[in-house]
ZAMARGU-4260 file (C-alpha; in steps of 0.2 Angstrom, whole numbers, plus 5000, padded with zeros to 4 digits):
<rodrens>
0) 5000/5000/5000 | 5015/5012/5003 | 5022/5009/4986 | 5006/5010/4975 | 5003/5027/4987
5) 5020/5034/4985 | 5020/5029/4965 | 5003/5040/4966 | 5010/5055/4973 | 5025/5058/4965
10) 5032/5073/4980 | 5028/5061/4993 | 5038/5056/5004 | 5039/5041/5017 | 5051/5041/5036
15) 5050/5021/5040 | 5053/5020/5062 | 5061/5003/5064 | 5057/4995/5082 | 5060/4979/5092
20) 5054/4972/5106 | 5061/4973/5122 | 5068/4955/5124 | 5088/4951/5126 | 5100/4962/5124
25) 5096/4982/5123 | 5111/4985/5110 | 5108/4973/5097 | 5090/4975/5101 | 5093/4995/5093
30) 5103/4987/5081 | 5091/4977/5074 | 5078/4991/5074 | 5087/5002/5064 | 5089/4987/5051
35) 5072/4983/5050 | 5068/5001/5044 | 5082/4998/5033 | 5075/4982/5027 | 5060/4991/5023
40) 5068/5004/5013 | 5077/4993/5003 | 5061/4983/4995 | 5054/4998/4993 | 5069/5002/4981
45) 5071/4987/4975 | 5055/4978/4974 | 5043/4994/4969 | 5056/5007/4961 | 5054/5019/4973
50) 5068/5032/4975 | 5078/5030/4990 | 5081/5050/4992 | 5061/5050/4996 | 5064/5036/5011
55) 5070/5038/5027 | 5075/5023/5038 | 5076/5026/5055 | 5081/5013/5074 | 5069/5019/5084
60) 5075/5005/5096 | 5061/4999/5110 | 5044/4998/5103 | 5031/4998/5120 | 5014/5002/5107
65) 5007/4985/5109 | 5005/4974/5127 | 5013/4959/5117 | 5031/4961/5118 | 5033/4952/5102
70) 5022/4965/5093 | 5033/4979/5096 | 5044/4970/5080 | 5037/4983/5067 | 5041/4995/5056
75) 5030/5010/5053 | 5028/5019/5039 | 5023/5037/5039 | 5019/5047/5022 | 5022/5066/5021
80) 5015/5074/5007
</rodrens>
């Protein structure tokens, strides 16, 4: 839905926040949230020919939005226009 949105609206612009979950250790736990936004970024790129200067891919380290710890494994994606 991203993709088909930002080949739609060609000035768009999407930030992707990378979280993880709070089990095991914090630093690779920040490490791994920062490549899950990356991971995102990439198929956008890749999969759907989106620009990579219209992405930003950003750790956001610890997700605590959901109750189930294993839920906090997301990316969001946030389109600016």
């Amino acid at each position: 839905m991203v993709a088909d949105y930002l080949k739609n609206h060609k000035d768009s612009k999407v930030v992707v926040k990378g979280y993880a979950s709070p089990d095991g250790n914090l630093e690779f736990n920040k490490k791994l949230a920062a490549a899950r936004a990356e991971s995102v970024k990439t198929m956008l790129v890749k999969k759907y020919g989106i620009k990579a200067d219209r992405i930003t891919a950003q750790g956001e380290g610890i997700g605590d939005m959901f109750t189930e710890n294993s839920w906090n494994r997301v990316s969001i994606c946030t389109l600016e226009d």
